[in-house]
C-alpha positions in Angstrom: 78.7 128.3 96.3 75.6 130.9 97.0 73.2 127.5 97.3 75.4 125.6 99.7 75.6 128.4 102.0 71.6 129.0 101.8 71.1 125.7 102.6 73.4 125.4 105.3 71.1 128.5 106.8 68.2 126.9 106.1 69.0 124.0 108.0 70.3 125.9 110.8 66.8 127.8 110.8 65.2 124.1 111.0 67.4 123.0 113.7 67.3 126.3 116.2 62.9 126.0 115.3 62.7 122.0 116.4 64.7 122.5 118.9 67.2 119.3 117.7 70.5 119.0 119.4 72.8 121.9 118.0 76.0 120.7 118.6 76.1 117.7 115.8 74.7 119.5 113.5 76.8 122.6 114.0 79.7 120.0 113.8 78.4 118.6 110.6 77.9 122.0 108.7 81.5 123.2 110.0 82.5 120.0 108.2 81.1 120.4 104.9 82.3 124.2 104.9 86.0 122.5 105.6 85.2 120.5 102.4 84.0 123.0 100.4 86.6 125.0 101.0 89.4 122.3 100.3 87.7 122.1 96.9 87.7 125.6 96.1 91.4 125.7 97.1 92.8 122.7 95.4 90.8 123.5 91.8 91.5 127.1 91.9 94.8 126.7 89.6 93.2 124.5 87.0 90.0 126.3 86.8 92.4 130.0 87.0 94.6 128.5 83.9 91.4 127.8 81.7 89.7 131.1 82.2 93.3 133.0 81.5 93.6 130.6 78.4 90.1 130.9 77.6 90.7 135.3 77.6 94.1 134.9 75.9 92.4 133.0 72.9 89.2 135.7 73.0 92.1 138.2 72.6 94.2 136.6 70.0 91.1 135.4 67.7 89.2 138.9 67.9 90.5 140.3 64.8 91.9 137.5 62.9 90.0 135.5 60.2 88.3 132.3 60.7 91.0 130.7 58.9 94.1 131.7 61.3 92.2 130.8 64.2 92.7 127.4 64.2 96.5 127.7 64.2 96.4 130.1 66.2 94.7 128.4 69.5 96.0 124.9 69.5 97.7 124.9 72.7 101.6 124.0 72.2 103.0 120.9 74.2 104.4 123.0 77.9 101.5 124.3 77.6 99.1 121.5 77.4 101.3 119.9 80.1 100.9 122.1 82.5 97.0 121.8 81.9 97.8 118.2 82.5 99.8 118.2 85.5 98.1 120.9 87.1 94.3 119.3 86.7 96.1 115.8 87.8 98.0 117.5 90.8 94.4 119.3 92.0 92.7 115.8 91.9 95.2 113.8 94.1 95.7 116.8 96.5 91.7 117.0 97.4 91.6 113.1 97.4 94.5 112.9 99.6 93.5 115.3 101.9 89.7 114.3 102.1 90.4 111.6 104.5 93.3 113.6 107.0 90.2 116.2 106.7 87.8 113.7 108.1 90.6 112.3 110.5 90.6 116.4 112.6 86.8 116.1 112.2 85.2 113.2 112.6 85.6 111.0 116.0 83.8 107.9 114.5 86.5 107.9 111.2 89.0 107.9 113.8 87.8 105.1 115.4 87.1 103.2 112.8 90.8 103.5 111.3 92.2 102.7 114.8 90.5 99.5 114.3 91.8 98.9 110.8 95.4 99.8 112.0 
């Protein structure tokens, strides 16, 4: 995250010294920020369910022997399915909304699926 927004300053450094039209590039760099944030917002429950599953085992296995510990962590079957659905759910939220994004943003997407339609 701290390496896309030093390059988007960067380049907005670059454009304000050459002197390049501002208003495209402005455009494009609010665009990627919209799709950097979907991302963030549609992963955040997988990646939130791993790291609390992740601190749950790390509590469970700190004072148990090596031998109880496998037992102990295998994930039962609700709970592997919510994984599941939850990781699948994330995916087909950000690739459905990917394009309605690009629809609000981009002029020459929505020309070019007037055309299709």
């Amino acid at each position: 995250m701290c390496g896309i927004c030093s390059g988007i300053t960067e380049s907005s450094r670059k454009i304000r010294k050459s002197g390049a039209s501002s208003g495209k590039h402005r455009e494009a760099t609010i665009t990627i920020i919209c799709m950097t944030m979907l991302h963030i917002i549609c992963n955040t429950p997988s990646i939130v369910f791993m790291i609390l599953r992740m601190v749950r085992i790390a509590a469970i296995t700190s004072s148990m022997p090596l031998k109880e510990i496998a037992d102990t962590v295998n994930p039962n079957y609700y709970e592997r399915l919510y994984l599941s659905v939850t990781i699948i759910f994330s995916f087909i939220l950000n690739s459905s909304a990917n394009p309605i994004l690009y629809m609000f943003r981009m002029g020459r997407f929505r020309q070019f699926i007037g055309k299709l339609i």
